[in-house]
ROLO-660252 format. One record per residue (C-alpha): residue number from 1; residue in one letter; y, z, x. Coordinates in Angstrom, 3 decimals. Example, Ala and Ser with C-alpha at 12.3 -4.5 7.8 and 13.67 -1.06 7.14 Angstrom:
<lummars>
{n: 1, res: a, yy: -4.500, zz: 7.800, xx: 12.300}
{n: 2, res: s, yy: -1.060, zz: 7.140, xx: 13.670}
</lummars>
This chain:
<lummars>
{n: 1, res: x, yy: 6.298, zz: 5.796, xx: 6.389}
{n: 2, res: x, yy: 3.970, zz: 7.762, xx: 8.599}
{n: 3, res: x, yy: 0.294, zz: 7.532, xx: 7.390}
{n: 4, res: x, yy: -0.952, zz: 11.074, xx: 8.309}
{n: 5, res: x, yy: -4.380, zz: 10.457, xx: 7.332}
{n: 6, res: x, yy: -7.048, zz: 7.176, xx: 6.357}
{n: 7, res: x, yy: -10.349, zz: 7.586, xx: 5.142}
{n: 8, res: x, yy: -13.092, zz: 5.632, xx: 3.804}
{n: 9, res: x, yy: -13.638, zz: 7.141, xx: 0.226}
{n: 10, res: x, yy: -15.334, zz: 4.769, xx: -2.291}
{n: 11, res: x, yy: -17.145, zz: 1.224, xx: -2.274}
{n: 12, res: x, yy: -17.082, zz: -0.271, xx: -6.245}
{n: 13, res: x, yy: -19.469, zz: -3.714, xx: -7.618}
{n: 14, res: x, yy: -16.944, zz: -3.588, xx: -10.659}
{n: 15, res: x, yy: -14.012, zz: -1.987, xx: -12.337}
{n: 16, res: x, yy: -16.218, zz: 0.526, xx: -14.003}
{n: 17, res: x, yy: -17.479, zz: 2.302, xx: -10.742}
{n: 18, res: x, yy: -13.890, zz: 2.614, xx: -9.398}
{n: 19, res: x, yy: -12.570, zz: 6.171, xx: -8.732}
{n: 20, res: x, yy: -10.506, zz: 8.034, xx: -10.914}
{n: 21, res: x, yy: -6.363, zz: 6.578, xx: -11.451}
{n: 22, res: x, yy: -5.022, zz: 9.469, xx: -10.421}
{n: 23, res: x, yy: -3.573, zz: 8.211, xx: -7.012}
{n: 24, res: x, yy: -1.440, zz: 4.863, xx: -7.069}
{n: 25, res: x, yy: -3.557, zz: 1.575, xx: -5.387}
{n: 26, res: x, yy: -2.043, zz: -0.794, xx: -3.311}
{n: 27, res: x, yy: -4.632, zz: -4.023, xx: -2.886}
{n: 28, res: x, yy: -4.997, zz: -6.735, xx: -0.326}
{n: 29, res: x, yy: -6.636, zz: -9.999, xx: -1.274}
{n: 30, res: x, yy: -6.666, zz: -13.406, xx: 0.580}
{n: 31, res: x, yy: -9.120, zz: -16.484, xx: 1.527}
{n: 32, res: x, yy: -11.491, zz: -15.868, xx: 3.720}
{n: 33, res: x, yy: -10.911, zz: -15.242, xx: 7.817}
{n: 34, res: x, yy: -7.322, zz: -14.448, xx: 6.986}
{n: 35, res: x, yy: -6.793, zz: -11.765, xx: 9.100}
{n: 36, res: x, yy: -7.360, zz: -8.819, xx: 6.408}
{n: 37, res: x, yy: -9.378, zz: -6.485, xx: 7.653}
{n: 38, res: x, yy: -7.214, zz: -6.417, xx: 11.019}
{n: 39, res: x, yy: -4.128, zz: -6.096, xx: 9.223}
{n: 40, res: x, yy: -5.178, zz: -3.232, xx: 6.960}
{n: 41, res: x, yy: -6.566, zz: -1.507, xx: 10.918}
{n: 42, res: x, yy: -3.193, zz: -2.080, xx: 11.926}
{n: 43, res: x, yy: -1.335, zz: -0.512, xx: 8.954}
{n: 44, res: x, yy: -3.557, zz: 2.516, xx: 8.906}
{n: 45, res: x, yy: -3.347, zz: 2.828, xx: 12.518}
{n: 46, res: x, yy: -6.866, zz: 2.757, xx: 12.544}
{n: 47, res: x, yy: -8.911, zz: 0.326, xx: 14.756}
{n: 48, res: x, yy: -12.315, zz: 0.597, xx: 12.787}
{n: 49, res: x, yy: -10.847, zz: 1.591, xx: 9.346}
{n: 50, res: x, yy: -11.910, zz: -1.595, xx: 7.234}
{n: 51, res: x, yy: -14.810, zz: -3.768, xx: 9.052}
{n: 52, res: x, yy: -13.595, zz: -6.930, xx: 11.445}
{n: 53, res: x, yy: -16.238, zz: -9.593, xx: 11.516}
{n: 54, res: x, yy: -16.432, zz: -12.808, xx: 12.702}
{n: 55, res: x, yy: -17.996, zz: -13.961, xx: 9.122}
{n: 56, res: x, yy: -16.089, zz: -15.100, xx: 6.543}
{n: 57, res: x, yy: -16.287, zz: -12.882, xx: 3.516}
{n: 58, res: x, yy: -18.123, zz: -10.454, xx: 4.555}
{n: 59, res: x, yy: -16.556, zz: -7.766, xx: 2.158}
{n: 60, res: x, yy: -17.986, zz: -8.393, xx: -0.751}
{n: 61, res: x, yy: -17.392, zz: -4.943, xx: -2.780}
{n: 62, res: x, yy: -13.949, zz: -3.289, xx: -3.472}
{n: 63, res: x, yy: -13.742, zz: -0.814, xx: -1.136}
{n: 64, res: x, yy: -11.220, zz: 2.188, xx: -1.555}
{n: 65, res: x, yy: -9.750, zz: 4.150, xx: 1.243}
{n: 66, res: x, yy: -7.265, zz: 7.486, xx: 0.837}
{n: 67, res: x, yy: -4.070, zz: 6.996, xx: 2.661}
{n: 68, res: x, yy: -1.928, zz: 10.321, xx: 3.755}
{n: 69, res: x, yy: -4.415, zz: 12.366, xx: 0.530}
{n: 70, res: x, yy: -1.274, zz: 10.762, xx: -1.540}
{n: 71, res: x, yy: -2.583, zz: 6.892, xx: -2.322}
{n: 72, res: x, yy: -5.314, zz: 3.886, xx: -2.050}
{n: 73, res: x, yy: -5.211, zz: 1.153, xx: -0.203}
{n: 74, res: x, yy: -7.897, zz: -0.857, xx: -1.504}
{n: 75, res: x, yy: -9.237, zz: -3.792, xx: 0.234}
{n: 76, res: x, yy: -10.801, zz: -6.589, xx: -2.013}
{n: 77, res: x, yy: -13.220, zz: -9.676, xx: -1.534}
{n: 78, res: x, yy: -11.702, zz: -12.517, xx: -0.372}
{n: 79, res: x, yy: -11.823, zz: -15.319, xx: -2.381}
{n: 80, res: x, yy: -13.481, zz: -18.724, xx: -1.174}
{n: 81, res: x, yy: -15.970, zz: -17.650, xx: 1.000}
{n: 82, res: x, yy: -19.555, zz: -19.348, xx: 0.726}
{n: 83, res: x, yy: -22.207, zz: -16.754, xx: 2.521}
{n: 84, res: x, yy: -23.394, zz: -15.568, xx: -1.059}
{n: 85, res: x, yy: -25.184, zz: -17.478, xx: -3.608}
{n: 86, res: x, yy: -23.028, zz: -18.694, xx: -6.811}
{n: 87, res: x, yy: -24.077, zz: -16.193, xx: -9.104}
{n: 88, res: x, yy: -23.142, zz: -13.479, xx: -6.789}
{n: 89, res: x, yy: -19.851, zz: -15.052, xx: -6.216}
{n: 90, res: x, yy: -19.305, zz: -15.147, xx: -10.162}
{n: 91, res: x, yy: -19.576, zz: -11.348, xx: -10.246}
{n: 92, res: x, yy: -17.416, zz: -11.285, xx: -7.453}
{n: 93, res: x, yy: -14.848, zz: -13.354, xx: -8.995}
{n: 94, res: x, yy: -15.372, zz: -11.368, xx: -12.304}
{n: 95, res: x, yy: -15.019, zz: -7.964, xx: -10.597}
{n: 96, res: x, yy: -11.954, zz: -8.902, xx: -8.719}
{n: 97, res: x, yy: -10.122, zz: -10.431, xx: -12.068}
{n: 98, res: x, yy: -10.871, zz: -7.160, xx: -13.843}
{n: 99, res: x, yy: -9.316, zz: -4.979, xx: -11.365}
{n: 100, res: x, yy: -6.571, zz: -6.798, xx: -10.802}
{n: 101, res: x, yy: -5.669, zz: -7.174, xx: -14.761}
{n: 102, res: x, yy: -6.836, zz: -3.692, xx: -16.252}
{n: 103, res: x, yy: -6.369, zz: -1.212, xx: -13.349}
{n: 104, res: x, yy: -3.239, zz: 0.970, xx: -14.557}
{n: 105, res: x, yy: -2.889, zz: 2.393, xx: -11.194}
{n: 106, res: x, yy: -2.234, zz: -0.564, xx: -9.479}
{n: 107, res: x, yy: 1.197, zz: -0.573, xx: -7.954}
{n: 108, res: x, yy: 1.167, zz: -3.590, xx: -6.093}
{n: 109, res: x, yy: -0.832, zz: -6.427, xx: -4.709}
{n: 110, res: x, yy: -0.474, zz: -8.071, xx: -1.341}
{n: 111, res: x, yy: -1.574, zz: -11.768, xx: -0.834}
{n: 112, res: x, yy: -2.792, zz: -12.579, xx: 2.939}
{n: 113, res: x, yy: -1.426, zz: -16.341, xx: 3.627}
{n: 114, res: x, yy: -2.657, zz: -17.996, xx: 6.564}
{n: 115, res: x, yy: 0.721, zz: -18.888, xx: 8.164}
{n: 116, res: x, yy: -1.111, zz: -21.213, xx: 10.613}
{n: 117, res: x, yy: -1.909, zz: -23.760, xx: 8.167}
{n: 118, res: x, yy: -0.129, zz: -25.710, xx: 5.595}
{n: 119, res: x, yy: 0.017, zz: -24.482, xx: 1.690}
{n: 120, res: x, yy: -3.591, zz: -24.593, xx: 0.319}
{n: 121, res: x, yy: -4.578, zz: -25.505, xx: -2.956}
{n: 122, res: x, yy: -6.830, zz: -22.564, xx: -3.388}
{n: 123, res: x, yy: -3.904, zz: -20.097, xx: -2.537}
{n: 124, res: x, yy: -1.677, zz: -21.612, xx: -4.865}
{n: 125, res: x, yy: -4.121, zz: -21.602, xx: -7.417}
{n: 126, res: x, yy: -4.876, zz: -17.612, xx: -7.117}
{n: 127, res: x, yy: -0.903, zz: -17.001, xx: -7.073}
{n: 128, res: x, yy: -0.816, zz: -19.038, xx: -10.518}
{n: 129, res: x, yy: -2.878, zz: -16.694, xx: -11.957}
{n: 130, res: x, yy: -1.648, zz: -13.680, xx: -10.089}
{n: 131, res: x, yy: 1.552, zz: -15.124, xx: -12.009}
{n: 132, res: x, yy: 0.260, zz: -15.626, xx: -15.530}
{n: 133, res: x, yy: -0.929, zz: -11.604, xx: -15.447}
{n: 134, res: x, yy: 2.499, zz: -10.744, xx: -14.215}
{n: 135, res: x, yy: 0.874, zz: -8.874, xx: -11.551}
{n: 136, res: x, yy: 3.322, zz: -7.431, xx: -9.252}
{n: 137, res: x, yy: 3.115, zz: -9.764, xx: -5.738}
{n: 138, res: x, yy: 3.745, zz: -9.410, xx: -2.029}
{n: 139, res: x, yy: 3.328, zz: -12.469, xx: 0.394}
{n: 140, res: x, yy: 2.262, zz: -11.704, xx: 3.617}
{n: 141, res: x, yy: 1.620, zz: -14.391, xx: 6.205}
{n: 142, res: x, yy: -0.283, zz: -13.619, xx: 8.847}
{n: 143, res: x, yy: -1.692, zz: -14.989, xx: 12.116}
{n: 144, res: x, yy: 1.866, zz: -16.007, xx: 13.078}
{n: 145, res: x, yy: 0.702, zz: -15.536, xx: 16.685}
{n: 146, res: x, yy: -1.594, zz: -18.391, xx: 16.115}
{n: 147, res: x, yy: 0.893, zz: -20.939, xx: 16.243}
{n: 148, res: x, yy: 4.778, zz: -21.767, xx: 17.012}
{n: 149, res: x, yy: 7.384, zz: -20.071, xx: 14.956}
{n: 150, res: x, yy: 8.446, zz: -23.158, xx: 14.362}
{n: 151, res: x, yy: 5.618, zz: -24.551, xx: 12.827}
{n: 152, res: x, yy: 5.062, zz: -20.666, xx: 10.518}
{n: 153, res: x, yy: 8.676, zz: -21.151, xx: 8.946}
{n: 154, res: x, yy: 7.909, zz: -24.796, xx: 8.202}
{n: 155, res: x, yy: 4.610, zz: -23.440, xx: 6.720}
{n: 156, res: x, yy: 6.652, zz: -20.924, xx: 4.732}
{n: 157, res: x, yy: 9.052, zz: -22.792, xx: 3.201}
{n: 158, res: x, yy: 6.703, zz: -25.611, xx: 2.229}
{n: 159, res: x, yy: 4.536, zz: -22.580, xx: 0.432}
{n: 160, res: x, yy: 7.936, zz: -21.302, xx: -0.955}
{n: 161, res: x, yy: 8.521, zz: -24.941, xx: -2.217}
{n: 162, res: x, yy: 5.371, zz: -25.082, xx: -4.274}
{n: 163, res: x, yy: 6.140, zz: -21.763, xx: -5.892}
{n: 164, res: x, yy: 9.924, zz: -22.681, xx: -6.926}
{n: 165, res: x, yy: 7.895, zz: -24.943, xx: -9.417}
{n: 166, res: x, yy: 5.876, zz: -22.406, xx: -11.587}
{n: 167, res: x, yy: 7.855, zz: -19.057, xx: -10.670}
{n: 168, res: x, yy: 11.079, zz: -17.767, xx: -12.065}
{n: 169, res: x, yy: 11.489, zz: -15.757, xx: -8.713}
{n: 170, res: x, yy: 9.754, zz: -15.815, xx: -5.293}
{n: 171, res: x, yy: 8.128, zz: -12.830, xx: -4.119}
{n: 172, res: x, yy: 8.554, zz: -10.635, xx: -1.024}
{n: 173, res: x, yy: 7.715, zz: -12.309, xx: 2.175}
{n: 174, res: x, yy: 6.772, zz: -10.620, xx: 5.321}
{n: 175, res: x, yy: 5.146, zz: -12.344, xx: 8.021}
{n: 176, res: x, yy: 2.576, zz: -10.593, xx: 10.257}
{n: 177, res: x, yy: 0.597, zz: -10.686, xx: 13.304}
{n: 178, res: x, yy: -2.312, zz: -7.998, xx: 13.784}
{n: 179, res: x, yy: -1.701, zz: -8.696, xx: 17.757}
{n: 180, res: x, yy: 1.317, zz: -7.581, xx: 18.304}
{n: 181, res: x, yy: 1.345, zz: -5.350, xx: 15.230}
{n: 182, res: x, yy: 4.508, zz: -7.532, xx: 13.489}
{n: 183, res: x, yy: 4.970, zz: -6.544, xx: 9.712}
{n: 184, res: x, yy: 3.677, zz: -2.874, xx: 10.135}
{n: 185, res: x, yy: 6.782, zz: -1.530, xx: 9.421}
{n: 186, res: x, yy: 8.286, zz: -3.960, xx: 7.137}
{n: 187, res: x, yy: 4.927, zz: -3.559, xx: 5.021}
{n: 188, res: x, yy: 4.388, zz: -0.085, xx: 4.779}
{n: 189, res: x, yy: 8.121, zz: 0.635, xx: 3.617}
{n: 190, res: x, yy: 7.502, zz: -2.009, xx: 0.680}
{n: 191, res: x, yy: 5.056, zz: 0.742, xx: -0.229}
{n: 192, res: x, yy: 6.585, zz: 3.496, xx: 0.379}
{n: 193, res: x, yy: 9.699, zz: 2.006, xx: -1.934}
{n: 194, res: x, yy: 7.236, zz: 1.876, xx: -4.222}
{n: 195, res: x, yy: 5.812, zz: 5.162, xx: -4.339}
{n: 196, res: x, yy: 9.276, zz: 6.643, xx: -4.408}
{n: 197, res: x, yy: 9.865, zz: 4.776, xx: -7.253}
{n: 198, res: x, yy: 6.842, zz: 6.763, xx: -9.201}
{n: 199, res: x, yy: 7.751, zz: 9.353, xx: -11.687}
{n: 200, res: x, yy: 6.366, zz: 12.818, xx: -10.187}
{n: 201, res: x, yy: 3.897, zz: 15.067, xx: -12.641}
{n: 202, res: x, yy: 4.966, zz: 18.534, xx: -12.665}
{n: 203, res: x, yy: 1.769, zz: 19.500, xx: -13.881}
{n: 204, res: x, yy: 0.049, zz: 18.423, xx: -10.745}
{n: 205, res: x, yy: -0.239, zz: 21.087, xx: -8.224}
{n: 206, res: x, yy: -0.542, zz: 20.296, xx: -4.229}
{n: 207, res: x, yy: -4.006, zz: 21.029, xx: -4.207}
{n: 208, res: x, yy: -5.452, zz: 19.245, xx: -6.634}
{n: 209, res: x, yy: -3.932, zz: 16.051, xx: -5.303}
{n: 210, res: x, yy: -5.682, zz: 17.253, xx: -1.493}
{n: 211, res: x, yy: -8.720, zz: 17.668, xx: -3.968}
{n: 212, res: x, yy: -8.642, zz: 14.135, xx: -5.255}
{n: 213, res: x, yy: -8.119, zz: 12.517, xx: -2.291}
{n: 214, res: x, yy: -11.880, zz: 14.109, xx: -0.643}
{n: 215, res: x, yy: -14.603, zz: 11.896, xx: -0.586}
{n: 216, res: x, yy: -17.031, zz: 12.517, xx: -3.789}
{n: 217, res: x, yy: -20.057, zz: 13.315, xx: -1.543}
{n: 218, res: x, yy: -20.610, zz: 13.599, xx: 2.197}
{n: 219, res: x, yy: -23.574, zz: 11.071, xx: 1.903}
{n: 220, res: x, yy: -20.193, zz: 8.615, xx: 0.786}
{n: 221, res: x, yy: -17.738, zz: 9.397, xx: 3.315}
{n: 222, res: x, yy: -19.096, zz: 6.582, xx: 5.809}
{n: 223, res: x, yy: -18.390, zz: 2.580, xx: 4.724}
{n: 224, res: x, yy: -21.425, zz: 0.733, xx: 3.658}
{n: 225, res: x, yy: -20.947, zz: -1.287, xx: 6.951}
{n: 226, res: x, yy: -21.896, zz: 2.009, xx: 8.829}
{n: 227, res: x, yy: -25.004, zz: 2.680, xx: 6.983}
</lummars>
């Protein structure tokens, strides 16, 4: 896949102020300091596309961004992060469990692992309900120049051992590094597969999708982060 074009287009609190479904969504979501926002740089090809900072959780709305003016890649909160008080984390926790059971556009969501680090329980516990919605799931581990490859495959198939207990079938797994830029490929044809495999509307001309894919308002092209 060659992504032509990536632009900021939308930040959302809730499921309610997301844009229109006419363009199929493709969502990342993992714990905190992950690796996310440098991973979603990397597969747009874009260094400053989603915001890197050193704090944990620092995207705290859904923000949307227009891939190639033919999907969204939408990056979502992390979960487990503790710079915002508990009842904003509730509506964070709320807003991310809407969108990820009622949004009919949504063609596919990819879980960040830490590959680092043993399975944690608060992983697990978001893939059980990931599960239970019958949401479908990509596992991406990440980071994997942070330690030996010997120690991410051991960290792999003690994750995959934990999931053989609750799932019929194990996801995809793709392992990535934002460093050297391993996965970028392997990740962005899982999407593409996907997209192919979405019936086309006839009644949809060329430009109107160009038209759906612009920004709503100049004032909302730039990322809250740039405000």
């Amino acid at each position: 896949m060659n992504i032509s074009s990536a632009i900021f287009y939308r930040s959302a609190p809730d499921l309610a102020s997301c844009p229109d479904e006419s363009m199929p969504e493709f969502a990342f979501i993992g714990r905190s300091n992950v690796g996310k926002s440098s991973l979603l740089n990397m597969l747009a090809g874009k260094r400053d596309l989603a915001r890197v900072s050193a704090t944990p959780g620092y995207t705290k709305l859904i923000n949307f961004f227009t891939m190639s003016r033919t999907w969204r890649l939408v990056d979502l909160p992390g979960y487990g992060f503790a710079a915002v008080a508990r009842k904003d984390q509730a509506k964070f926790n709320h807003a991310v469990g809407e969108y990820l059971e009622k949004r009919p556009n949504l063609r596919g969501v990819f879980v960040l692992i830490d590959s680092s680090l043993p399975p944690q329980k608060m992983d697990l516990e978001f893939l059980q309900w990931l599960a239970r919605i019958s949401s479908p799931i990509v596992l991406v581990f990440t980071k994997t120049d942070k330690a030996t490859a010997a120690k991410v495959q051991a960290n792999i198939e003690a994750f995959k051992g934990h999931l053989t207990g609750w799932c019929d079938q194990l996801p995809e797994i793709f392992t990535s590094s934002s460093v050297n830029r391993q996965g970028r490929a392997e990740l962005l044809a899982v999407i593409d597969r996907a997209l192919a495999a979405i019936p086309r509307d006839p009644t949809i001309t060329p430009a109107e999708v160009i038209k759906r894919a612009e920004p709503p308002a100049m004032e909302q092209r730039r990322a809250p982060w740039n405000r």
